[in-house]
C-alpha positions as CSV (number, residue, x, y, z in Angstrom):
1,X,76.6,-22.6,10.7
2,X,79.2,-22.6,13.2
3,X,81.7,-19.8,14.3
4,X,84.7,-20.3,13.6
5,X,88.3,-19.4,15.2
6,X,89.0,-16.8,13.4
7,X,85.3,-14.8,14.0
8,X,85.7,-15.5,17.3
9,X,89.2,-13.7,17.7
10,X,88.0,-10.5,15.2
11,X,84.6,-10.4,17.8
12,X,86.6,-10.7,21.0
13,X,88.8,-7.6,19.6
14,X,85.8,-5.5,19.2
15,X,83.5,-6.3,22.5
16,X,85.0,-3.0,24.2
17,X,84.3,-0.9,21.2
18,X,80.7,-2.5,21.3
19,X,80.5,-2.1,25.1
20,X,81.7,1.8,25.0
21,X,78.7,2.3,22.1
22,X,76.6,0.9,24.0
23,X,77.7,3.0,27.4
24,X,77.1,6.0,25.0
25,X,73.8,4.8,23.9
26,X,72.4,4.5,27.1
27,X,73.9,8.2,28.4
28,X,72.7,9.7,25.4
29,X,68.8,9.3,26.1
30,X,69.8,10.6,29.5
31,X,71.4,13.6,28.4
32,X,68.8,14.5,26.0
33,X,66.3,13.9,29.0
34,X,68.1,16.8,30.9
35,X,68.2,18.6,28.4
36,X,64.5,18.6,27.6
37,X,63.5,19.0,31.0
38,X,65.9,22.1,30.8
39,X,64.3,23.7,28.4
40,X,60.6,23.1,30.6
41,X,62.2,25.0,32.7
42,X,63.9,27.5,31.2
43,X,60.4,28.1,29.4
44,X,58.5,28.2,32.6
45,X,60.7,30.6,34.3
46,X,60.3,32.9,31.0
47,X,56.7,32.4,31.5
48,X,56.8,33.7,35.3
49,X,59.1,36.4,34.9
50,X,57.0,37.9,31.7
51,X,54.4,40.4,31.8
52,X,51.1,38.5,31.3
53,X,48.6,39.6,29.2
54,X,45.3,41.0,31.2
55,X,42.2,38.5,31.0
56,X,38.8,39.9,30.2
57,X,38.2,41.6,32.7
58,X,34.2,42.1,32.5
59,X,32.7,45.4,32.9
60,X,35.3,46.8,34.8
61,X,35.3,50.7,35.5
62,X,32.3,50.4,34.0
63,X,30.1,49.0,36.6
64,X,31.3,51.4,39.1
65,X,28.9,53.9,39.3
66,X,29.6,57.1,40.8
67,X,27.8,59.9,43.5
68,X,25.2,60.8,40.4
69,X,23.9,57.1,40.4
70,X,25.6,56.7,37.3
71,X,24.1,59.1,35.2
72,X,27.1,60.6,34.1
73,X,28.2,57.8,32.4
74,X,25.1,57.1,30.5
75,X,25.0,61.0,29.5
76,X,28.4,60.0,27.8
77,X,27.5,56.8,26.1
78,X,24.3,58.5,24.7
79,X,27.1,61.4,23.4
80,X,29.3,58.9,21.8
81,X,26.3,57.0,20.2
82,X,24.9,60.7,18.9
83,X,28.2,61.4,17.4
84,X,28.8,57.8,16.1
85,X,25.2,57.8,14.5
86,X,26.2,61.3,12.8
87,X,29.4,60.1,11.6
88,X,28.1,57.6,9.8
89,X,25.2,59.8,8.4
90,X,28.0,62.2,6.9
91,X,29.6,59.6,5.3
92,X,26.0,57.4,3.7
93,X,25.5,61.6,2.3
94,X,28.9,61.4,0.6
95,X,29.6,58.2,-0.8
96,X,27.1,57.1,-3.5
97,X,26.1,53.3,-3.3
98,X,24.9,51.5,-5.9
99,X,23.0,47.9,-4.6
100,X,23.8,46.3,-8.1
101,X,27.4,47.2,-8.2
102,X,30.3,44.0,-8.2
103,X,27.4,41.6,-9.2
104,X,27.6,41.8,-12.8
105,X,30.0,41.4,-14.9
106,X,30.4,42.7,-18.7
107,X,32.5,40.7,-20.9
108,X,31.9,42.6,-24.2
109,X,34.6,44.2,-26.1
């Protein structure tokens, strides 16, 4: 299949349009390569000037013990636990559980 004269003349008219698309092309991955790496940016200098949240941090004041050789402390937990386990006993006195109730259901009418 040969070209002929007339192809020639309408492709020759066009080769700047093709080479300016092609210019674009090419520029186009760049700028949306800047731009992404932009954004990286932009998100790790949000990251740095942020307040971080704390890690675990173990124990902590906890494992400090003070001049009583941590007694105090222990007398504290053992308080909490005492008023923890009485909660809980008020509340097993006033609510009335039934180990069967939810499991079956009734479907008379």
């Amino acid at each position: 299949m040969a070209i002929s004269p007339l192809d020639l003349q309408t492709l020759f008219t066009q080769m700047d349009k093709v080479g300016k698309q092609e210019a674009a092309q090419k520029e186009g991955a760049a700028i949306l390569q800047s731009i992404q790496h932009a954004k990286i940016q932009q998100d790790v200098d949000e990251k740095i000037r942020s307040v971080n949240e704390a890690q675990n941090m173990g124990e902590g004041a906890e494992a400090i013990k003070d001049k009583n050789g941590g007694r105090a402390g222990q007398d504290e937990r053992q308080r909490d636990q005492s008023t923890e386990a009485a909660e809980e006993a008020e509340e097993s006195n006033s609510v009335i559980r039934d180990p069967d109730l939810g499991r079956n259901i009734d479907f008379s009418f």
